[in-house]
DRENPA-500494 format. One record per residue (C-alpha): residue number from 1; residue in three letters; x, y, z. Coordinates in steps of 0.05 Angstrom, whole numbers. Layout:
<pts>
NUM;ala;X;Y;Z
...
</pts>
This chain:
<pts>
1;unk;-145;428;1042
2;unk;-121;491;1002
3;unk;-54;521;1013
4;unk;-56;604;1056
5;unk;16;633;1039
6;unk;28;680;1094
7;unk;89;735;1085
8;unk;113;786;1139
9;unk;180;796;1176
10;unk;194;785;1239
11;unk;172;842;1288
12;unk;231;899;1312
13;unk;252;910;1386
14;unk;198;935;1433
15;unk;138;909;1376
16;unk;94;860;1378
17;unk;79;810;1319
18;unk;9;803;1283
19;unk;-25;741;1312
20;unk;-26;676;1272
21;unk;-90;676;1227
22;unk;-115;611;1249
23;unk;-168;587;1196
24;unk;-192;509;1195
25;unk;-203;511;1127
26;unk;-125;533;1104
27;unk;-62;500;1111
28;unk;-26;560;1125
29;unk;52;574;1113
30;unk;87;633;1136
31;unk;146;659;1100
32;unk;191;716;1112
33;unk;242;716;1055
34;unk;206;744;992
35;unk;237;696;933
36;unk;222;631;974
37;unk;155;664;973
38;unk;153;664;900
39;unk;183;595;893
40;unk;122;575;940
41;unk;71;610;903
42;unk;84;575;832
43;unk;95;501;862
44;unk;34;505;914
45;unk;-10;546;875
46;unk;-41;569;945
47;unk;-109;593;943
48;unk;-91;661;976
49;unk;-29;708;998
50;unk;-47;756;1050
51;unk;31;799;1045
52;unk;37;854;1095
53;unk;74;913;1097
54;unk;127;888;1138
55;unk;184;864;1100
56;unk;250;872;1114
57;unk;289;908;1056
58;unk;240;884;1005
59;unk;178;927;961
60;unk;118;889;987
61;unk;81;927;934
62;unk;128;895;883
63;unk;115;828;918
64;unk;39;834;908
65;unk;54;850;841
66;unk;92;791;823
67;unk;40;742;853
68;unk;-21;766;826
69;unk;24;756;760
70;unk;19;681;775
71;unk;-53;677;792
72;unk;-50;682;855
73;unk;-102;726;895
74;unk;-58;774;940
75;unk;-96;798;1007
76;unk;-57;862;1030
77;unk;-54;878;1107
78;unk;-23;954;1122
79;unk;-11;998;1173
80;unk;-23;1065;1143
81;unk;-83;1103;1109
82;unk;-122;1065;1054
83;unk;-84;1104;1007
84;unk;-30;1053;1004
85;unk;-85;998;1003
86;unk;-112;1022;945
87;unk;-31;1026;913
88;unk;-44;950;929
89;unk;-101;944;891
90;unk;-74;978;826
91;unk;-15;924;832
92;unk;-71;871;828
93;unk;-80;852;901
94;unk;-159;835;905
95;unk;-171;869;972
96;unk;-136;907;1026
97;unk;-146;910;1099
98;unk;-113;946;1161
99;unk;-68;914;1206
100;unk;-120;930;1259
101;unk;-168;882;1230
102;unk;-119;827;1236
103;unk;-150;769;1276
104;unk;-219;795;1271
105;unk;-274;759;1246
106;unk;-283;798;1187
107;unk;-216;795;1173
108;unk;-229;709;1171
109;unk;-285;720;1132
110;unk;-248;757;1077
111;unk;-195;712;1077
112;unk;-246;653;1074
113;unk;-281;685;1019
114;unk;-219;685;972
115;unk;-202;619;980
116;unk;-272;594;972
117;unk;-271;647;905
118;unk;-202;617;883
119;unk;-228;543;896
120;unk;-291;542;858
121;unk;-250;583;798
122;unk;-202;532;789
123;unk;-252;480;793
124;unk;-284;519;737
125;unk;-227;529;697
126;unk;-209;455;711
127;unk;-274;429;687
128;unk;-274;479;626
129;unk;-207;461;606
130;unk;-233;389;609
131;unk;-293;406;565
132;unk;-245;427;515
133;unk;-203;373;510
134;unk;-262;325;498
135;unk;-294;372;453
136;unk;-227;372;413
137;unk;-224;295;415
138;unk;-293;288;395
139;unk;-274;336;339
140;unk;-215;300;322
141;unk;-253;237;321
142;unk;-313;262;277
143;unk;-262;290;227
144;unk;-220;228;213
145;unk;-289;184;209
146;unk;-288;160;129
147;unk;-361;175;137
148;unk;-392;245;126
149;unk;-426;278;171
150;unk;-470;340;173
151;unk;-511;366;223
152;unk;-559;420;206
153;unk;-601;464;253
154;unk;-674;467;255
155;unk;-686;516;202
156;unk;-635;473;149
157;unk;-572;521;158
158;unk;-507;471;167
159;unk;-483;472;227
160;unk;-430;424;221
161;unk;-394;388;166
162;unk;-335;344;181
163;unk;-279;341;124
164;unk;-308;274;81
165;unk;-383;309;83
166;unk;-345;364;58
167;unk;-309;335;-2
168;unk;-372;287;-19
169;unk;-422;356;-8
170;unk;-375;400;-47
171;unk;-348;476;-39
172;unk;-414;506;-37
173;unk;-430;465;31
174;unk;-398;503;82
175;unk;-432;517;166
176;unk;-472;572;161
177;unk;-509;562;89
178;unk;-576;532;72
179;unk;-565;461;64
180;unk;-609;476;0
181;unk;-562;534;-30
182;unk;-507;485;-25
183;unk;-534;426;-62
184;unk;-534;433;-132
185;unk;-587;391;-165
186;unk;-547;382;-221
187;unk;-487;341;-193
188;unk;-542;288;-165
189;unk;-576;229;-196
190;unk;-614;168;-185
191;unk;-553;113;-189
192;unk;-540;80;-242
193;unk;-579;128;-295
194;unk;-574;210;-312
195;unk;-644;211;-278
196;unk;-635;275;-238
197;unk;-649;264;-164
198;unk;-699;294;-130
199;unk;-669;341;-78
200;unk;-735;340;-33
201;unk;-735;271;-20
202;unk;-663;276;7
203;unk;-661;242;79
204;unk;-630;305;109
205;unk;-689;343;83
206;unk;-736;284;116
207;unk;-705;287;174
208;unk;-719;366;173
209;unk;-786;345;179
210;unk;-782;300;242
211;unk;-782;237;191
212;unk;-712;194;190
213;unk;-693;157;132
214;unk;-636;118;91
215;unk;-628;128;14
216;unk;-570;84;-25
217;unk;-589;108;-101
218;unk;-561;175;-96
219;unk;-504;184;-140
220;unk;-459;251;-135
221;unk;-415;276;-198
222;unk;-353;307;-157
223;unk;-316;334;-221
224;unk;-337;321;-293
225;unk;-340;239;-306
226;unk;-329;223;-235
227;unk;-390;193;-199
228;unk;-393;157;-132
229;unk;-450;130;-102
230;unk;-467;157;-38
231;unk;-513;125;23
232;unk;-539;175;65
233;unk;-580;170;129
234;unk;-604;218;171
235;unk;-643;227;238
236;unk;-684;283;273
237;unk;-658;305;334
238;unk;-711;331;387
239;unk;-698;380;451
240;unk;-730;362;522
241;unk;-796;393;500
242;unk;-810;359;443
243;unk;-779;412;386
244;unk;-740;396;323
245;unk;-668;434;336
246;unk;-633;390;299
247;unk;-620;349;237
248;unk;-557;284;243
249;unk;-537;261;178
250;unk;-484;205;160
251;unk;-459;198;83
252;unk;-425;148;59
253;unk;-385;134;-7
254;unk;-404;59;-20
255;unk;-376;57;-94
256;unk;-330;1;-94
257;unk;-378;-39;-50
258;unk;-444;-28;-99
259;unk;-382;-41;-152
260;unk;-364;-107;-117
261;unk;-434;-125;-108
262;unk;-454;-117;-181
263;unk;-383;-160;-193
264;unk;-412;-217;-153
265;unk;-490;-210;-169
266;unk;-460;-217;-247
267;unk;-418;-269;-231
268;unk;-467;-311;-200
269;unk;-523;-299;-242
270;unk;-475;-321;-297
271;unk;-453;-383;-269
272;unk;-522;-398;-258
273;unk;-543;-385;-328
274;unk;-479;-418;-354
275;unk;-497;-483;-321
276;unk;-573;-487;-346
277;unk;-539;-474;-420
278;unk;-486;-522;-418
279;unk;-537;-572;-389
280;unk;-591;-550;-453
281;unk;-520;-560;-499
282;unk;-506;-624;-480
283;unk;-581;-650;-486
284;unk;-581;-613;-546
285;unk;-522;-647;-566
286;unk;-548;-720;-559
287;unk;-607;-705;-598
288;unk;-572;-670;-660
289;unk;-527;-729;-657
290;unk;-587;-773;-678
291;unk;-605;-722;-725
292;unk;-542;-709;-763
293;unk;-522;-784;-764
294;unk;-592;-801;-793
295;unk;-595;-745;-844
296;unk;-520;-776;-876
297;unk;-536;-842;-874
298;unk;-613;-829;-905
299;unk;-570;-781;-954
300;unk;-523;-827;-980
301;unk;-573;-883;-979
302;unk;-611;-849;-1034
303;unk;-602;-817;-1101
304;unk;-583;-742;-1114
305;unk;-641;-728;-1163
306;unk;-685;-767;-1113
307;unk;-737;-715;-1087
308;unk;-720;-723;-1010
309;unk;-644;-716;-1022
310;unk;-649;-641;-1018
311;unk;-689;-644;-958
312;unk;-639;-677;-920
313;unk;-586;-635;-945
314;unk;-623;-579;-915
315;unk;-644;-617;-852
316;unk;-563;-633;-844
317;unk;-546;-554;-859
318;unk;-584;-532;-806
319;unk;-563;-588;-749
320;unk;-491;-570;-765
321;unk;-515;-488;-751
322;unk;-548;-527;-692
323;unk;-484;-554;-675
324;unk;-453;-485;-681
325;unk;-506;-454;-633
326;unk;-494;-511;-583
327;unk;-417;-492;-572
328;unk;-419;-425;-571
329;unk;-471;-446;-504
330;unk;-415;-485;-485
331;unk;-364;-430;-501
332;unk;-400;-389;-452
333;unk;-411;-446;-396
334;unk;-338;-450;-404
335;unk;-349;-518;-429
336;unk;-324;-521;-500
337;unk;-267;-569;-521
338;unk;-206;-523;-518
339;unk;-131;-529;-536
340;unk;-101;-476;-501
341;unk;-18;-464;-528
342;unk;24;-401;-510
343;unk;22;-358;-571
344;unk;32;-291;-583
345;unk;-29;-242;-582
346;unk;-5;-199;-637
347;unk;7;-253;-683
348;unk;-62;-275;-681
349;unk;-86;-209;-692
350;unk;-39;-192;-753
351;unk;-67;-253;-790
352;unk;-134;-238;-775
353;unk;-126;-161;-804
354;unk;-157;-179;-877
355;unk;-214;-214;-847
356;unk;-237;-155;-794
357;unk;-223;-113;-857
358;unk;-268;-146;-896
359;unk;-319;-154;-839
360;unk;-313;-85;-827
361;unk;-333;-65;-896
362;unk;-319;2;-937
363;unk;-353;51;-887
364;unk;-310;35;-827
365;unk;-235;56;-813
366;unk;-190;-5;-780
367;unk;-144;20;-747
368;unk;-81;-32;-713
369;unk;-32;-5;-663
370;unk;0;-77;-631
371;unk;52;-50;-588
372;unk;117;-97;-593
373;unk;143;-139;-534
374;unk;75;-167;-510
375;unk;81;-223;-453
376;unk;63;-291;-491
377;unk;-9;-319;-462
378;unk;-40;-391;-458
379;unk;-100;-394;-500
380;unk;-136;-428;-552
381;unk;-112;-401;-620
382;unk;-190;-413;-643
383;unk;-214;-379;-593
384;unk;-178;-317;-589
385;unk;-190;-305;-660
386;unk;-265;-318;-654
387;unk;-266;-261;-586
388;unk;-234;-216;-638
389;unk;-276;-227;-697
390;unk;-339;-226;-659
391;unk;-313;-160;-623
392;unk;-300;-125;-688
393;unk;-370;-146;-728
394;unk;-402;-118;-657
395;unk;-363;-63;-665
396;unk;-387;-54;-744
397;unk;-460;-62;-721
398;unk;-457;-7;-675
399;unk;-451;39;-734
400;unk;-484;29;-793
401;unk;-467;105;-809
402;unk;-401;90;-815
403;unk;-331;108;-766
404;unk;-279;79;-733
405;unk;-251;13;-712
406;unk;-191;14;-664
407;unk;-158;-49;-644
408;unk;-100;-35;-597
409;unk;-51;-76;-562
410;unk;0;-66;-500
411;unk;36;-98;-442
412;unk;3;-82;-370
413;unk;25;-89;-302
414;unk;-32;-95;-245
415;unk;-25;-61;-190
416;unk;-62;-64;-116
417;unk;-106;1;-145
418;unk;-112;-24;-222
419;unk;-183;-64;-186
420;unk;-203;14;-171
421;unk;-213;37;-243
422;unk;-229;-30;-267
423;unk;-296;-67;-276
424;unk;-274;-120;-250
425;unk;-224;-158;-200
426;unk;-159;-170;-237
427;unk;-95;-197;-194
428;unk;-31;-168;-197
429;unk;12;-193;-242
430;unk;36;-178;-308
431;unk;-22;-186;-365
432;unk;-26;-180;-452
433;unk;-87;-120;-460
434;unk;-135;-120;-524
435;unk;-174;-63;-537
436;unk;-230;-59;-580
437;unk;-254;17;-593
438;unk;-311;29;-639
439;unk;-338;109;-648
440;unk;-411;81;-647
441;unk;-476;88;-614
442;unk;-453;66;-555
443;unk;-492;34;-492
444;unk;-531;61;-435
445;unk;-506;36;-357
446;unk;-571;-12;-367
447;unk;-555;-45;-431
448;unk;-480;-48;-405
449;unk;-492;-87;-343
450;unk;-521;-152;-392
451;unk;-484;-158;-457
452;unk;-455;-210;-436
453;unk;-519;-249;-418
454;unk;-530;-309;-467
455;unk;-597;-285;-515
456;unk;-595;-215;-489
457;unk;-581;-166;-555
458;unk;-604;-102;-571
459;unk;-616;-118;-653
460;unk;-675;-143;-689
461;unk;-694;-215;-684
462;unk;-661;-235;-756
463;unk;-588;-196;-730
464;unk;-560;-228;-680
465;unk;-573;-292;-634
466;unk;-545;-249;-570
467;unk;-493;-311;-565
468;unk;-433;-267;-586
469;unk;-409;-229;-530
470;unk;-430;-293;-485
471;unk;-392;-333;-527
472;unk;-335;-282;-524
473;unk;-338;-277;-444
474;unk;-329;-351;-436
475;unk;-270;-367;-476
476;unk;-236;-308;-445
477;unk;-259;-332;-371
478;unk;-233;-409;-395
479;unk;-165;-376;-404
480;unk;-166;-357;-344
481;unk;-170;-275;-371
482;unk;-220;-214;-357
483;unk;-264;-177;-404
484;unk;-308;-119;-397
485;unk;-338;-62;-423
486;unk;-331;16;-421
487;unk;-391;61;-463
488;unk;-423;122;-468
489;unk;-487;130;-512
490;unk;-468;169;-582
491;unk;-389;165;-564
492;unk;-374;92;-569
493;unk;-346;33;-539
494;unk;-287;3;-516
495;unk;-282;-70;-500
496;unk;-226;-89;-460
497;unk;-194;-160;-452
498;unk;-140;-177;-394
499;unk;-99;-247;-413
500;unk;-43;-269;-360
501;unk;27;-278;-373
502;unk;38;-354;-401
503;unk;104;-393;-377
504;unk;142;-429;-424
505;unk;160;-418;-502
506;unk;116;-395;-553
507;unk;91;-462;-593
508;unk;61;-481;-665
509;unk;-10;-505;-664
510;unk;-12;-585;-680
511;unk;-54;-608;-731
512;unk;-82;-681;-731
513;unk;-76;-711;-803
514;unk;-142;-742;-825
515;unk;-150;-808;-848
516;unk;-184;-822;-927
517;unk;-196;-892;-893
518;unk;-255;-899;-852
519;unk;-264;-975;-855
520;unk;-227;-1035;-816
521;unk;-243;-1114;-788
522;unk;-228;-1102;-718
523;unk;-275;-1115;-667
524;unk;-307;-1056;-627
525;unk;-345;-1052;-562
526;unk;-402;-999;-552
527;unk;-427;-979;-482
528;unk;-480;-926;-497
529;unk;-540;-918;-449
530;unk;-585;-880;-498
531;unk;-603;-925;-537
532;unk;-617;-894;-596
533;unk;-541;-863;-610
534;unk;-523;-939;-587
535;unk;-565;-963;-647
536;unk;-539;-913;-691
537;unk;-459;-928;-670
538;unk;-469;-1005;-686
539;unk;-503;-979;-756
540;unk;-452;-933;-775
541;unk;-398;-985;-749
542;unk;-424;-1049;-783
543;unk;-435;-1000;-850
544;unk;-358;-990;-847
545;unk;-336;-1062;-835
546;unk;-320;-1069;-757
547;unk;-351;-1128;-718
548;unk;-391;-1088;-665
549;unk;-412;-1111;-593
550;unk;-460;-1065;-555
551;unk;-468;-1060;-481
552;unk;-520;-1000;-443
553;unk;-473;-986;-385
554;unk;-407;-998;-349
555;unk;-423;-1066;-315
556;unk;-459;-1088;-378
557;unk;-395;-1080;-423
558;unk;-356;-1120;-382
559;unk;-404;-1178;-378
560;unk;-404;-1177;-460
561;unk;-326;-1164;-466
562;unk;-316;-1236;-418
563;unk;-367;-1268;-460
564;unk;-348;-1250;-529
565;unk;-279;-1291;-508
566;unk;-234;-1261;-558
567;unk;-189;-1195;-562
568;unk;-228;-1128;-574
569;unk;-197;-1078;-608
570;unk;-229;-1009;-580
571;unk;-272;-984;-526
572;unk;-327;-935;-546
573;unk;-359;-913;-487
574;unk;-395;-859;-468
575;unk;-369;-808;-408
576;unk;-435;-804;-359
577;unk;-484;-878;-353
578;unk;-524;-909;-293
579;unk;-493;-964;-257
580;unk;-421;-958;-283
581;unk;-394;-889;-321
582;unk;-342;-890;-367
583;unk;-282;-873;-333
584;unk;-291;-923;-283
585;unk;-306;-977;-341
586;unk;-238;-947;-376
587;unk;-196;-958;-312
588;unk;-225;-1028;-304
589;unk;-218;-1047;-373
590;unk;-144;-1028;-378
591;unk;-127;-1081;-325
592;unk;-168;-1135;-359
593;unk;-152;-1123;-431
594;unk;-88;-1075;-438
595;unk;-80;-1072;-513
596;unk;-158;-1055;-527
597;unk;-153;-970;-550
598;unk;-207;-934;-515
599;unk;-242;-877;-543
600;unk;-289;-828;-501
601;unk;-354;-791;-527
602;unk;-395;-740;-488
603;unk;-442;-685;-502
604;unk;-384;-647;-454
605;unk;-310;-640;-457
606;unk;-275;-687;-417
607;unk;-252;-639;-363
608;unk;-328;-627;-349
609;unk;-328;-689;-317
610;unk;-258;-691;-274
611;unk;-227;-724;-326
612;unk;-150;-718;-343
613;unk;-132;-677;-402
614;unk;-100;-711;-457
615;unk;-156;-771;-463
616;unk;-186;-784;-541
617;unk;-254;-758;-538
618;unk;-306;-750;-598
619;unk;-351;-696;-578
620;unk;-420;-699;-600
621;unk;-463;-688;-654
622;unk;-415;-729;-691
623;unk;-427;-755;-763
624;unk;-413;-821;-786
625;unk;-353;-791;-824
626;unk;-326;-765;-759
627;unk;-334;-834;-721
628;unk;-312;-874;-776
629;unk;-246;-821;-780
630;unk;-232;-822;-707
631;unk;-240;-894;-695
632;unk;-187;-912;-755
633;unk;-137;-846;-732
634;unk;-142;-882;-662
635;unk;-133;-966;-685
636;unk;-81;-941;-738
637;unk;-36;-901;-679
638;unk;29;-935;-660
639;unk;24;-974;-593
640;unk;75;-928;-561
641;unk;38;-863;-575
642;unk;-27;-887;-571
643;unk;-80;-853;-508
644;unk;-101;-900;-469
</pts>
């Protein structure tokens, strides 16, 4: 029930007092002193004053003043003319009445029309006041989303634009414009390409006419080499008869995800590839086995003038470039034999200067700049030189007009943002940069996404295999590094390679002294489940003196080691065969005859296969130079130093 305030002073001698205004719908209160009056009106907010003109030593004019100050509506009951009402009325009371009229019917009716007035105005201002604060939240809330929106009205003017629409729209977008006046066809394009986009097919501009719609190929160019790639959606919006009024639209910046995803599309589709190649390799590798080993022993088997013997020459030239083809599909697969030492970068660099010189040719600058203090990295002193050299004859190719070759070094840090402006995912920590910079043709975004794809090139069919950059990409990846790309067509290219901080001291590459005796008497068992490289082995072996025992598996090896009865002097088995693999024939044979040397051979490195580092392995193709060395470096090794 509202709150009546009720102010008038007690009656003098010989007068009698108004009547009490009884009203059911008012709690009234009746006050005589004029400042409890006040203090009344601002705690109580009462929904009317009726003040008369009875107070004792006190202006009641002064009184309606100060309450209709405070909101309150001020009834004013006189005794004199309606001159002095209307004084009332200046001073903001909202009606005046004679004291006549008090206790009359009319009089209740005023009184109840001012509080019912005063009642449903606060309500009002109460529910208005609420408005507002949920329209602020719900501004507040649409401005902090990290998606854009933009609402536009039905005849495309912008009605709204909340502050990330804003940045991804630009300065020309602003409520009030054409949404068409503030695109400007000339900062968008069809991702990925600088195919302008076509504005009309813009989902805000669909859903302009009734149609919604999602596009995820827009890309915007928010300053001069700065592209994101925007998703935008948008939906009609349709009043209660049926009309277009408006148009919703969301926008997105999905950059780093459609970055990611192209990460992890590449990633896969090269791990895919990389296992089909390394599986064609080590097939590959069985049969040029056969081929090289037949070629040398058919070579040295018949005279130099003879008219085959340069025909097998050739046929042994081009199984060794076979050979070479084969691990640069296992350099990619991340398969190839490695022996990964902590050297320093610029080192290997320095002594490779005369050769990218000389690769480089006449027409072509080569520039070095190897900043000093470089972290020292773990890699495989072969391979880093080989990811340089085929960098820099790249490099060359891409301009046969002549230019620059740049090859720069420096320490980098990673930081949580470095993965921002990168192509790729690098961890923090502290990494050894190459750069590769060439001032030639350069690449488009489409060529760019594949050079590192085994077979893909962009040169004629007699330039290039497309192996390089594959080749590249997997010895980096095997030392555990990062390599990609940055190019713009008729600028150049930089390539870019990432290689972790290695622990321990720099070290000198070992080299294994070869033997000038390939010979011996000892006794050698061959497990070998193809059984043409078996056939070939006991050839080679028998040629060179050993006494040879054969065996096509695991479980047949150790059946002809118990029944050949006496000591055998090495183990050459192959890694992957039915029934019994090598590594489990290894382990077994160790127990049973501890002194016998064993030697491994496999299409694949022996880490391929789970094996522990550090085991002798003779990768194939092999000649019969390269078994007959092995096989004598192994028998002729000290007991104490020998891998078993």
């Amino acid at each position: 029930m509202p709150t009546a305030l009720w102010v008038d002073c007690a009656p003098v001698e010989g007068e009698r007092a108004p009547a009490y205004p009884p009203h059911p719908r008012c709690h009234w209160l009746r006050l005589r002193d004029v400042e409890a009056s006040l203090r009344l009106a601002e705690t109580h907010r009462p929904a009317v004053a009726v003040v008369t003109d009875r107070l004792d030593g006190a202006d009641p004019l002064t009184l309606v003043a100060r309450l209709s100050g405070l909101g309150i509506p001020v009834v004013y009951m006189h005794s004199g003319d309606d001159e002095a009402g209307e004084h009332a009325v200046a001073q903001g009371a909202v009606e005046h009445v004679p004291v006549e009229r008090w206790g009359s019917a009319s009089f209740h009716r005023l009184v109840a029309r001012v509080v019912e007035r005063t009642v449903l105005e606060r309500r009002l201002r109460d529910q208005q006041a609420g408005l507002a604060s949920h329209e602020q939240l719900l501004a507040d809330v649409v401005s902090a989303l990290p998606e854009g929106v933009c609402v536009l009205a039905a005849d495309g003017r912008i009605r709204y634009l909340n502050q990330e629409a804003q940045a991804l729209l630009g300065e020309r977008a602003m409520e009030g414009r054409h949404i068409l006046d503030a695109l400007r066809p000339g900062r968008l394009f069809v991702r990925g390409t600088n195919g302008a986009y076509r504005v009309e097919t813009l989902p805000l501009l669909k859903a302009l006419r009734g149609v919604a719609s999602t596009a995820d190929d827009l890309e915007v160019e928010l300053s001069p080499g700065n592209r994101r790639v925007i998703r935008m959606s948008a939906n009609p919006l349709f009043g209660p008869e049926g009309h277009l009024i408006h148009a919703l639209g969301t926008l997105q910046d999905v950059t780093e995800q459609r970055r990611l995803a192209t990460q992890m599309e590449t990633a896969q589709r090269m791990e895919s590839v990389g296992q089909l190649a390394g599986g064609i390799a080590h097939d590959f590798n069985n049969m040029l086995t056969i081929i090289q080993t037949c070629s040398a022993l058919a070579t040295e088997s018949l005279n130099p003038g003879h008219p085959a013997h340069k025909d097998l020459q050739q046929v042994m030239e081009t199984s060794q470039r076979a050979g070479r083809l084969t691990r640069q599909l296992l350099a990619f697969s991340r398969r190839q034999v490695i022996k990964p030492v902590v050297l320093q970068v610029n080192e290997v660099i320095s002594d490779l200067q005369h050769i990218i010189r000389r690769a480089a040719g006449e027409r072509i600058a080569v520039g070095l700049e190897l900043e000093h203090g470089l972290p020292p990295v773990r890699i495989d002193p072969g391979a880093l030189e080989q990811v340089i050299v085929n960098l820099a004859v790249n490099a060359k190719d891409a301009m046969p007009q002549g230019g620059s070759l740049r090859i720069h070094t420096d320490s980098l840090q990673v930081e949580a943002d470095y993965p921002q402006r990168a192509q790729v995912e690098v961890p923090i920590g502290p990494y050894a940069r190459i750069s590769v910079s060439d001032t030639g043709t350069g690449m488009s975004p489409e060529v760019l996404e594949r050079i590192f794809e085994p077979f893909f090139t962009t040169k004629p069919k007699d330039k290039g295999t497309g192996l390089g950059l594959a080749t590249c990409y997997g010895l980096i990846k095997q030392a555990d590094g990062f390599i990609w790309a940055r190019s713009e067509e008729g600028v150049g290219t930089t390539f870019e390679v990432l290689l972790p901080r290695a622990a321990g001291s720099v070290s000198s590459i070992e080299h294994r002294a070869e033997s000038s005796v390939l010979g011996g008497r000892e006794t050698i068992l061959v497990a070998e489940d193809e059984r043409p490289i078996r056939a070939l082995a006991e050839r080679i072996l028998r040629k060179y003196g050993y006494t040879v025992l054969l065996a096509r598996d695991g479980e047949d090896a150790l059946t002809v080691a118990e029944g050949h009865g006496q000591p055998i002097d090495l183990l050459l088995t192959d890694v992957v065969m039915p029934n019994m693999g090598g590594m489990e024939l290894a382990d077994r044979f160790r127990v049973l005859h501890p002194s016998t040397r064993i030697l491994f051979m496999s299409g694949y490195p022996a880490t391929d296969h789970g094996l522990p580092e550090g085991l002798d392995m003779l990768n194939k193709p092999f000649t019969p130079n390269d078994l007959g060395e092995r096989i004598r470096l192994l028998l002729d090794e000290p007991r104490a130093r020998a891998r078993t």
